[in-house]
C-alpha positions as CSV (number, residue, x, y, z in Angstrom):
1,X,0.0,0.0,0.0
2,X,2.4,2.8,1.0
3,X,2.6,5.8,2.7
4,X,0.6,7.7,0.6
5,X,-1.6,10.3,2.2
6,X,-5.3,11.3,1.4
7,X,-3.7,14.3,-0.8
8,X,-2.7,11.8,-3.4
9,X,1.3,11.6,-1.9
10,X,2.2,14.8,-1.6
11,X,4.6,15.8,1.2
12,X,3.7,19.1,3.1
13,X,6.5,21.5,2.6
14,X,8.7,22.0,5.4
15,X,8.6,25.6,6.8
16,X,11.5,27.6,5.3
17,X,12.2,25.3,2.0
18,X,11.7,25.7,-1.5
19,X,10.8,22.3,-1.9
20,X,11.4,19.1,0.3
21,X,14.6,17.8,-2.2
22,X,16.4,21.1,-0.8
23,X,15.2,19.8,2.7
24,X,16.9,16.2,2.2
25,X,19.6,17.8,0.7
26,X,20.5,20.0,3.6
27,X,20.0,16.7,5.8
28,X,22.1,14.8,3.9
29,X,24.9,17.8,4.8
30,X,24.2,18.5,7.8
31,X,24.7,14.6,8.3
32,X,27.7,14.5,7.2
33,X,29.0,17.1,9.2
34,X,28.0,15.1,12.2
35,X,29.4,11.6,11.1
36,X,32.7,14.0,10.9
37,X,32.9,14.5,14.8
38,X,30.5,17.8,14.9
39,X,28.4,18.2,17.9
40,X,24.8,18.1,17.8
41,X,22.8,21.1,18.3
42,X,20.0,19.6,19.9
43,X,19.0,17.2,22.9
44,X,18.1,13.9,21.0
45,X,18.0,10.0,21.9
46,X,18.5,9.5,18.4
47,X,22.2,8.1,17.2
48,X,21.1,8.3,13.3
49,X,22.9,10.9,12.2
50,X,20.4,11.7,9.3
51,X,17.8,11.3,11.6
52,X,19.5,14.1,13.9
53,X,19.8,16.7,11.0
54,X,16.3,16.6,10.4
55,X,15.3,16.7,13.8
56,X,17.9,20.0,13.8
57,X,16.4,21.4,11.2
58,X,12.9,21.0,12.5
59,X,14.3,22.9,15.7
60,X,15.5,25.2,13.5
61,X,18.8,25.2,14.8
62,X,20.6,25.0,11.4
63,X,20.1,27.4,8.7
64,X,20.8,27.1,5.4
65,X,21.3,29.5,1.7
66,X,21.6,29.9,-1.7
67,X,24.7,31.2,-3.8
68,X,24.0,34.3,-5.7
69,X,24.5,32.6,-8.8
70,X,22.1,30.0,-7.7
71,X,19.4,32.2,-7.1
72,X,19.7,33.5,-10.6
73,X,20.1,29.7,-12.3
74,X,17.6,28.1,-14.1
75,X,18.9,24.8,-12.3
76,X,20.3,25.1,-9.3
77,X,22.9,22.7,-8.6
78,X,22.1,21.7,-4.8
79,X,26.0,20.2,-4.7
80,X,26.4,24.1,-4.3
81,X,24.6,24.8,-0.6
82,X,25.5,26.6,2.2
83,X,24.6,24.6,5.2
84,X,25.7,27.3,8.1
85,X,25.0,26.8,12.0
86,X,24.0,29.4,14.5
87,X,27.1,30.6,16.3
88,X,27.8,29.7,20.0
């Protein structure tokens, strides 16, 4: 069956994204900075790493932008993102 919802599979937009691949994609970073030894940002039981980022991002503790040149493109290549935390 799947997880399909009664709006035909559409996911709600998360609150400050474009679109919800920009969402994964700043998870997936965010992710990876934490596999590399950063500290998370949040109180969590969680030890998924992807599963923290999105939590993060939820709690809007990381923040994230586009290049100039992105804003501008007709595709934006999301290799290209920002993924910035609030500082200390």
């Amino acid at each position: 069956m799947g997880s399909m919802g009664k709006d035909g599979g559409n996911m709600r937009l998360m609150d400050g994204f474009d679109s919800n691949y920009r969402f994964i994609i700043v998870a997936a970073r965010r992710a990876r900075q934490l596999q590399s030894g950063a500290p998370t940002l949040i109180d969590t039981s969680s030890r998924k790493p992807c599963r923290i980022a999105q939590d993060e991002i939820r709690a809007g503790k990381v923040h994230w932008e586009l290049t100039p040149e992105e804003k501008h493109a007709v595709i934006a290549d999301p290799v290209a993102l920002d993924v910035t935390l609030p500082e200390n």
